[in-house]
C-alpha positions as CSV (number, residue, x, y, z in Angstrom):
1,X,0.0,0.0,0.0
2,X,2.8,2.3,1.2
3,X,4.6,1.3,-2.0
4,X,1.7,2.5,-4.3
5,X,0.8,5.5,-2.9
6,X,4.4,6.9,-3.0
7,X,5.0,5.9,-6.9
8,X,1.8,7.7,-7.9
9,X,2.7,10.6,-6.0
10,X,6.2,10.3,-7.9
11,X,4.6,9.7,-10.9
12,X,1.9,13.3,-10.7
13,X,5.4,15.3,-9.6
14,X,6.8,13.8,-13.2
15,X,3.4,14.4,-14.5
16,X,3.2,18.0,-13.3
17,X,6.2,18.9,-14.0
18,X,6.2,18.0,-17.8
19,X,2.3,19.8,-18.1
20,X,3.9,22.8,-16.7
21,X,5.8,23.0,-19.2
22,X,3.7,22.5,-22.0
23,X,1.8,26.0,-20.5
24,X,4.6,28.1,-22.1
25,X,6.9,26.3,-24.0
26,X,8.6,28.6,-25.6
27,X,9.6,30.1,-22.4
28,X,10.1,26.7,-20.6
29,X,12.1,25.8,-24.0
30,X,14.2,28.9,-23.5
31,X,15.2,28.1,-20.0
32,X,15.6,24.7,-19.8
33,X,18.5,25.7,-23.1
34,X,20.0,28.2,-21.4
35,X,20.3,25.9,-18.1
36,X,22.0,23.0,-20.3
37,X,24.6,25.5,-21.8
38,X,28.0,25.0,-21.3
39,X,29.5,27.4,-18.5
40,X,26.3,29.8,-17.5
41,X,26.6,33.3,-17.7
42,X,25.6,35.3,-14.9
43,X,21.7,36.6,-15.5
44,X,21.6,39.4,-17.3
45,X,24.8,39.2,-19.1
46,X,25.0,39.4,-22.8
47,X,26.3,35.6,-23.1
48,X,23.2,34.0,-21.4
49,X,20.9,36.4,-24.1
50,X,22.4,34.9,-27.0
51,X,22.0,31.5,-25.6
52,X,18.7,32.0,-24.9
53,X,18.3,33.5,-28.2
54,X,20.0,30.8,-30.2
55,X,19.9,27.4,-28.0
56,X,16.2,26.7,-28.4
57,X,15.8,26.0,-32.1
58,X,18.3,23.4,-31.3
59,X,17.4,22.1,-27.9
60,X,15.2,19.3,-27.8
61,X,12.5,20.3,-26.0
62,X,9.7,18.0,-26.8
63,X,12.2,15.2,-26.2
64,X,12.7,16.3,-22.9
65,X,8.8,16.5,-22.1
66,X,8.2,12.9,-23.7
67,X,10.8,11.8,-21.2
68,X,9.3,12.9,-18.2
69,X,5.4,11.8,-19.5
70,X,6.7,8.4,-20.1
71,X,8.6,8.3,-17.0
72,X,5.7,9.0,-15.1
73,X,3.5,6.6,-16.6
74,X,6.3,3.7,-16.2
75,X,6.8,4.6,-12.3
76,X,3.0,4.4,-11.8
77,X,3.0,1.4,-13.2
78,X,5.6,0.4,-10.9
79,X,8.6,-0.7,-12.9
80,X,12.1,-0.2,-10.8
81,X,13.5,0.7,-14.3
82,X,11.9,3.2,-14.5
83,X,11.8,4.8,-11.1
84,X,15.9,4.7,-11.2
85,X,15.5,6.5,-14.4
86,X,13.9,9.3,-12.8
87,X,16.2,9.7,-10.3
88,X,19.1,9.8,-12.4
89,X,17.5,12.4,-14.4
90,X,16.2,14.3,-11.4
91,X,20.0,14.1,-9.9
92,X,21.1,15.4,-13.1
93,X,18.9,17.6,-12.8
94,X,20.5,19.0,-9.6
95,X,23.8,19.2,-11.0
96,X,22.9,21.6,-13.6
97,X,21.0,23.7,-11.2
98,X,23.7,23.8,-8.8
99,X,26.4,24.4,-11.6
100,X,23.9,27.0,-12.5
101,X,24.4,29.1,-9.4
102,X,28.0,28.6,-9.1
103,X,27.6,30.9,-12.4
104,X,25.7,33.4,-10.7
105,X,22.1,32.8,-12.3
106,X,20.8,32.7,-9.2
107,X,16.4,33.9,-9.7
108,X,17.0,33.0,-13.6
109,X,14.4,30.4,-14.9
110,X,15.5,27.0,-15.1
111,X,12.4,25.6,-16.7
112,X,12.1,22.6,-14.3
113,X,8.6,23.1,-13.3
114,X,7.3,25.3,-16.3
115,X,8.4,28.3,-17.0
116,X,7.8,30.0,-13.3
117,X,10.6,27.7,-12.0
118,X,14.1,30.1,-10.6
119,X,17.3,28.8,-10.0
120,X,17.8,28.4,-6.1
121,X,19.3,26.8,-3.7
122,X,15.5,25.3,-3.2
123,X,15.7,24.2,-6.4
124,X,18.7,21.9,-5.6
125,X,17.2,20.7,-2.6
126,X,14.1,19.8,-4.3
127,X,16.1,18.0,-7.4
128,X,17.8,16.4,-5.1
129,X,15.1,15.2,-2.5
130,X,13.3,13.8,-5.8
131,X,16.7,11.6,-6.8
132,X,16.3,10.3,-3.4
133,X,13.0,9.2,-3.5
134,X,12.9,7.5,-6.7
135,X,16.2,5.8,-6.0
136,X,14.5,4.7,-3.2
137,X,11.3,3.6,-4.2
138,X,12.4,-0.2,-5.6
139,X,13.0,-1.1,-1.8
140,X,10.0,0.2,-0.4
141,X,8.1,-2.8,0.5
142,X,5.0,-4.2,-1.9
143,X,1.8,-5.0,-0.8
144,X,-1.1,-6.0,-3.0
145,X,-4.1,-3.3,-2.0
146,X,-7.5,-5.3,-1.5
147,X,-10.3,-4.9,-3.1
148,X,-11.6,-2.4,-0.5
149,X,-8.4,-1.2,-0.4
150,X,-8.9,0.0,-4.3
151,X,-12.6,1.3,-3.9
152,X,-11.0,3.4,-0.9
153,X,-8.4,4.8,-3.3
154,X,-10.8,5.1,-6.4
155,X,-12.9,7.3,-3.8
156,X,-9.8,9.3,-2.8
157,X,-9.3,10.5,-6.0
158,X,-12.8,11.2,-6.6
159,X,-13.3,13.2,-3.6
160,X,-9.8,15.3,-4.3
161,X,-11.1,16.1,-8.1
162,X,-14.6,17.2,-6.4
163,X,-13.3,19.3,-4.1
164,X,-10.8,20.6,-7.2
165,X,-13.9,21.0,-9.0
166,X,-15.6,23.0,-6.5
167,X,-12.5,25.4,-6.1
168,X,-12.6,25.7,-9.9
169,X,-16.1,26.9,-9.9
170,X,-15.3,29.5,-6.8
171,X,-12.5,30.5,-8.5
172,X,-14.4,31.1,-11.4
173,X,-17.2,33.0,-10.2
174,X,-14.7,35.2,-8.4
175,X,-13.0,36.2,-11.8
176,X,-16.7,36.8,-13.6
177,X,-17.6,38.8,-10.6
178,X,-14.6,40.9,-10.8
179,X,-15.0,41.7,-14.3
180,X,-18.2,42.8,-13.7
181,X,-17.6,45.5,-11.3
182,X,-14.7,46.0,-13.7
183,X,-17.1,47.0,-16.3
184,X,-20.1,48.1,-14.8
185,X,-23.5,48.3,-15.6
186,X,-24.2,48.6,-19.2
187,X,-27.5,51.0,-20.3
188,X,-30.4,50.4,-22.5
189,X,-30.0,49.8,-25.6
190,X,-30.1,53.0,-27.6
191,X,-30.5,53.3,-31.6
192,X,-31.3,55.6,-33.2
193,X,-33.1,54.4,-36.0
194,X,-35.7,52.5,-33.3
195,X,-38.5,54.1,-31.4
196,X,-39.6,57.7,-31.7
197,X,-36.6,60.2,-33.0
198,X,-35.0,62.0,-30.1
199,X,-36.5,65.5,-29.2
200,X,-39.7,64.6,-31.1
201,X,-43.0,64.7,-29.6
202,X,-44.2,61.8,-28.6
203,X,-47.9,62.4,-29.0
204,X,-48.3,61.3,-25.0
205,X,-49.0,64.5,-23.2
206,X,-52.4,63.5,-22.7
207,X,-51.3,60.9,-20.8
208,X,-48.7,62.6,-18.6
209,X,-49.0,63.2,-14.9
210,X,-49.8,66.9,-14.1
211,X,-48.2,66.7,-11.0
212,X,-45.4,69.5,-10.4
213,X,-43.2,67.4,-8.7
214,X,-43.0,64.9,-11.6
215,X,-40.7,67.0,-14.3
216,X,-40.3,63.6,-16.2
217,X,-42.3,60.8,-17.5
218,X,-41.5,57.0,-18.9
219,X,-43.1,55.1,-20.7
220,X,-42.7,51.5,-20.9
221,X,-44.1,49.0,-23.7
222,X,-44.6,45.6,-22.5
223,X,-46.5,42.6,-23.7
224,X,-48.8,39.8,-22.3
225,X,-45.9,37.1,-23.9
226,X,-42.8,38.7,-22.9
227,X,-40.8,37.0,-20.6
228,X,-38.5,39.5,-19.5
229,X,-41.5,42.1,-19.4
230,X,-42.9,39.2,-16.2
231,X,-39.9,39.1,-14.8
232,X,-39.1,42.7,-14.4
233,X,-42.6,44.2,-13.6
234,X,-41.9,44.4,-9.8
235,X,-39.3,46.9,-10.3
236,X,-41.6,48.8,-12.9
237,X,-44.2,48.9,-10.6
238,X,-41.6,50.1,-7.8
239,X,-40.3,52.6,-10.3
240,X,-43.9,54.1,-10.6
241,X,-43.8,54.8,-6.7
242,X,-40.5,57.0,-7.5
243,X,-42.2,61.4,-6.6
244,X,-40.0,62.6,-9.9
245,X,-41.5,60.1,-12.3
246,X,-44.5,59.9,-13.9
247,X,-45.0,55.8,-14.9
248,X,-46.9,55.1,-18.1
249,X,-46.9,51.4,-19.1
250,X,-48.5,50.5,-23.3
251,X,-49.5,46.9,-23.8
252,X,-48.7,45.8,-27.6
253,X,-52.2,44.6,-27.7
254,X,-54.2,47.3,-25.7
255,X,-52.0,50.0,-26.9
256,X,-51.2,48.4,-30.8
257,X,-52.1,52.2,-32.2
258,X,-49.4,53.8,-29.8
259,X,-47.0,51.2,-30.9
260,X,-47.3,51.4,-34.7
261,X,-47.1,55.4,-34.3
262,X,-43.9,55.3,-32.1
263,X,-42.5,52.6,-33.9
264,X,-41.6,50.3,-30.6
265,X,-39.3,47.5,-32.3
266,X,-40.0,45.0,-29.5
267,X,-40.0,45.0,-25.4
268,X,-39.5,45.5,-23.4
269,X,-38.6,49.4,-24.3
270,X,-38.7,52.8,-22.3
271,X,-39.3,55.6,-23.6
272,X,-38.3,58.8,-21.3
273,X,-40.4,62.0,-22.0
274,X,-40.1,65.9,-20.2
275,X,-43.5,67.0,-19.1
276,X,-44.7,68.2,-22.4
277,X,-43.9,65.0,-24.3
278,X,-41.0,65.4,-26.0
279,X,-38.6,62.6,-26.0
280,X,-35.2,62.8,-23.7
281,X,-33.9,59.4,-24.1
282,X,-35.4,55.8,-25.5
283,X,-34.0,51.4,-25.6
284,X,-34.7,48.4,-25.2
285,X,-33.8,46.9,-21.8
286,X,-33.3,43.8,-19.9
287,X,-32.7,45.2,-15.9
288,X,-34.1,47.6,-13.7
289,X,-30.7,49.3,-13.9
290,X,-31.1,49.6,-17.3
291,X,-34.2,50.8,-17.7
292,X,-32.8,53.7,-14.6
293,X,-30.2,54.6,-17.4
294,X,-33.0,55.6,-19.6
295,X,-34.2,58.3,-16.8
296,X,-30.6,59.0,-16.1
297,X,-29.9,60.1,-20.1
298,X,-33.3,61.8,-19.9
299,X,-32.2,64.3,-16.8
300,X,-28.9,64.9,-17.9
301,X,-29.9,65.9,-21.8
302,X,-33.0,67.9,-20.0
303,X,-30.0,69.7,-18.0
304,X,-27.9,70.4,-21.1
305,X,-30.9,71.6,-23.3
306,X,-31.6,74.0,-20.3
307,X,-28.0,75.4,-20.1
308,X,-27.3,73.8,-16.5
């Protein structure tokens, strides 16, 4: 049991280490070249730019990667070979790292682990550790895992990729939901060509409120098989309540005449009049905030027409 579990966790290090590198290969390619170069130039120096300009149409790179899948694929199917393999490549590994920073290239990429890996004195360590433990994983001791032993495993794994899953997902929403404050809210949709030209009258001063203390008016279309129009019509209705606005609500049914004259393309659409019916601002929208951008162009081009 002991003897599987350590092999397959050799095997993902192999594993990871050659998918790492596959995230930026040129990069990775560019390192692991310069880290195989004869003598090492300290970073920064003009000798390591020229290897790492030159080294990587020659280097074998993909070579290098096959090794490491294959490797890891042998060791977790438990072949010694293979395991002593890996440690002589990881031990090689270290040499090259450590002949590295005897160059002084110490914090240059070595390409080990993708192209994020530094040369450190970590780095050795961890090379080194890694020899260690695939040299010594032909003598751990082999047990043959049960059946429940397997189902217990199988489970393992399934309840680590879950729970990777899940932080996926969370990671995930937490990227969309900063983009979104990173954009903010977009406003109705505007065109020109749609709805009832801008400064026009609208024909609905009849139906305004004559209340002083409502200076402007929308008016919303909305139909009986609109979706959206359902889903949004608490916050109309809530809208209605505001003192400043004067709420006027066409069905495409009811109200077909209105519609034809206005030339509504479709709801649900607002339509954002002063108090005697000319239009300030018009779209189609799919939010309350939305539709508030409608009364929001509406104020401000009332305040610019009146030299505010």
């Amino acid at each position: 049991m002991l003897h599987l579990a350590v092999r397959l966790a050799l095997a993902a290090v192999l594993l990871g280490a050659a998918a790492a590198k596959l995230r930026r290969p040129a990069e990775s390619r560019e390192a692991l070249a310069a880290l195989l170069a004869r003598g090492g130039s300290p970073r920064g120096a003009a000798g390591e730019g020229a290897v790492g300009r030159g080294a990587p149409s020659r280097f074998p790179f993909v070579v290098v990667v096959a090794v490491e899948a294959a490797l890891a694929v042998a060791v977790a199917a438990g072949l010694d070979a293979a395991a002593l393999a890996a440690a002589a490549l990881m031990a090689a590994g270290a040499l090259l790292l450590a002949r590295a920073l005897r160059a002084g290239r110490a914090g240059a990429p070595c390409g080990c682990f993708g192209a994020r890996s530094r040369i450190s004195r970590a780095a050795v360590a961890r090379a080194g550790l890694l020899a260690a433990a695939f040299a010594a994983l032909p003598f751990v001791a082999r047990t043959d895992p049960s059946t429940e032993t397997w189902l217990a495993i199988g489970l393992a794994f399934a309840l680590a990729g879950v729970a990777a899953l899940g932080v996926a997902v969370l990671a995930l929403a937490r990227e969309v939901g900063m983009l979104r404050l990173a954009v903010g809210p977009q406003g109705a949709l505007e065109i020109p060509e749609e709805g009832p030209p801008l400064g026009a009258d609208s024909g609905l001063a009849a139906h305004l409120d004559p209340r002083p203390g409502a200076p402007l008016a929308l008016a919303v279309f909305s139909s009986d098989g609109c979706g959206m129009c359902r889903r949004l019509a608490p916050g109309i209705a809530a809208l209605g309540h505001h003192p400043h606005v004067s709420l006027l609500e066409f069905d495409d049914v009811r109200d077909a005449e209105v519609w034809q004259r206005l030339g509504i393309p479709g709801s649900p659409y607002a339509v954002a009049l002063e108090g005697g019916g000319r239009v300030l601002a018009k779209g189609t929208f799919n939010s309350i905030a939305q539709l508030e951008s409608v009364l929001a162009s509406a104020e401000r081009r009332a305040m610019e027409s009146a030299g505010v």
